[in-house]
C-alpha positions as CSV (number, residue, x, y, z in Angstrom):
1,X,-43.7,28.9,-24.3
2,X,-43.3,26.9,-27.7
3,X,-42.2,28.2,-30.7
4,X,-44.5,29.2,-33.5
5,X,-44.9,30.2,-36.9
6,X,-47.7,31.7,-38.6
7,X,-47.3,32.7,-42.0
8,X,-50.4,35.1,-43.1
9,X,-50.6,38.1,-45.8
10,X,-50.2,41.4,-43.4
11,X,-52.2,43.1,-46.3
12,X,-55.6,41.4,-48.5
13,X,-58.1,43.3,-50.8
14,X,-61.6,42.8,-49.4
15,X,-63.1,39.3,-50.4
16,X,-59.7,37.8,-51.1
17,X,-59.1,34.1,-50.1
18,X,-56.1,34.4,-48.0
19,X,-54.1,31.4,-46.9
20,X,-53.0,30.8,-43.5
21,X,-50.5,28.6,-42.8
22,X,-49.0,27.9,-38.9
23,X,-46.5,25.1,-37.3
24,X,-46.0,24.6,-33.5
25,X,-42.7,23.3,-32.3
26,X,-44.3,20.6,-29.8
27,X,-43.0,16.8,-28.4
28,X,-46.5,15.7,-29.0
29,X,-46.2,12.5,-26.8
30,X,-48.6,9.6,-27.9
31,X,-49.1,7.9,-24.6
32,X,-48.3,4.3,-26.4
33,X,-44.5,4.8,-26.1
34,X,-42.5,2.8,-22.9
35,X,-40.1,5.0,-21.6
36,X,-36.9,3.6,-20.2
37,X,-38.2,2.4,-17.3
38,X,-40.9,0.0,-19.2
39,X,-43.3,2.1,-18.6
40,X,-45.7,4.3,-20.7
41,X,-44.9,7.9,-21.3
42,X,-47.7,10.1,-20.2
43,X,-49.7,12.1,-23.0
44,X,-48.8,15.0,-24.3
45,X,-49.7,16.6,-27.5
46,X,-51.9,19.5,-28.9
47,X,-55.7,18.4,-28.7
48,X,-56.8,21.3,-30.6
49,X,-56.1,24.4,-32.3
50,X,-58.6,27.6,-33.8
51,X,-58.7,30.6,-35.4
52,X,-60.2,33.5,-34.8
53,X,-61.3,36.6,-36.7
54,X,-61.9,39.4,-35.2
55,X,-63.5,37.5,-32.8
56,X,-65.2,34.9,-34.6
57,X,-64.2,31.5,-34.8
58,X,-63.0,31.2,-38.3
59,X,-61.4,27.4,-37.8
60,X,-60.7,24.9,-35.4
61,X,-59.0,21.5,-35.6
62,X,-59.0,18.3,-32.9
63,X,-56.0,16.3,-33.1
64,X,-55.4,12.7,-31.6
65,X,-52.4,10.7,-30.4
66,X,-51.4,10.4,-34.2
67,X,-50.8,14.2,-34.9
68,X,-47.0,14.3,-35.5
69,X,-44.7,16.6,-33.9
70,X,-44.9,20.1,-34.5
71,X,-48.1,20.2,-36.4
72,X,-48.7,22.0,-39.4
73,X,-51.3,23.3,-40.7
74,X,-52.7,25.6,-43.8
75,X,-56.3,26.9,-44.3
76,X,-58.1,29.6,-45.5
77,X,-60.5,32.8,-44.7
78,X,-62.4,35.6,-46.8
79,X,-60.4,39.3,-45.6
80,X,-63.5,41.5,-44.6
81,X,-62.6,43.6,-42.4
82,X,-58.9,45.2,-40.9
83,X,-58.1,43.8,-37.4
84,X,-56.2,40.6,-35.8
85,X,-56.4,36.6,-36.3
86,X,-56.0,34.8,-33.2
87,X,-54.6,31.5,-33.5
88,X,-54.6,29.4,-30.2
89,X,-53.2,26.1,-29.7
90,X,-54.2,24.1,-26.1
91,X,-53.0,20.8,-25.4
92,X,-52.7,18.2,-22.4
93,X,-51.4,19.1,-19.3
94,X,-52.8,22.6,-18.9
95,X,-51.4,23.8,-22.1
96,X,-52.7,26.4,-24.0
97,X,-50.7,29.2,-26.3
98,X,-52.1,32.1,-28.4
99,X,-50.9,34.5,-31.0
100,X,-52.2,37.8,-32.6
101,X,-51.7,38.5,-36.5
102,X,-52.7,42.0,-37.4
103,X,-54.5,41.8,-41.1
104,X,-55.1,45.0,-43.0
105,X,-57.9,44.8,-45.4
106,X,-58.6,47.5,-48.4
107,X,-61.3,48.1,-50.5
């Protein structure tokens, strides 16, 4: 499991903007590197990474072989309701990692 941070109010006023702000500690392999036997390292970075809302897909990103290592990323959301944002990162090689941030949103 790779190490991540997500950085998110735990509390918003309903309609706030509220920033969202997450890293992933990741190799992220390009696939154009020769390893030390001449050959070309296989692939390996985070293809994409979303958000979700309470369910709804709030954002969602597609890398390529020139995301850096340990991608980070900021965006924003409207707090409407209480409840969790689900950030999921899935890369190559069967990779895929979520995790929950509980929001609490007040009139």
């Amino acid at each position: 499991m790779a190490r991540t941070l997500v950085n998110v109010p735990t509390t918003a006023k309903r309609g706030e903007v509220i920033e969202i702000r997450t890293t992933i500690a990741h190799p992220m392999e390009t696939g154009f590197r020769p390893g030390d036997d001449g050959k070309l390292v296989p692939r390996d970075i985070i293809r994409r990474v979303s958000c979700r809302y309470n369910g709804e897909l709030v954002f969602s990103a597609e890398m390529f072989s020139a995301v850096a290592a340990n991608p980070y990323l900021a965006f924003h959301t409207v707090a409407t309701n209480s409840g969790i944002l689900a950030l999921t990162w899935e890369g190559d090689n069967g990779f895929s990692q979520t995790e929950n941030v509980n929001l609490t949103v007040t009139p």
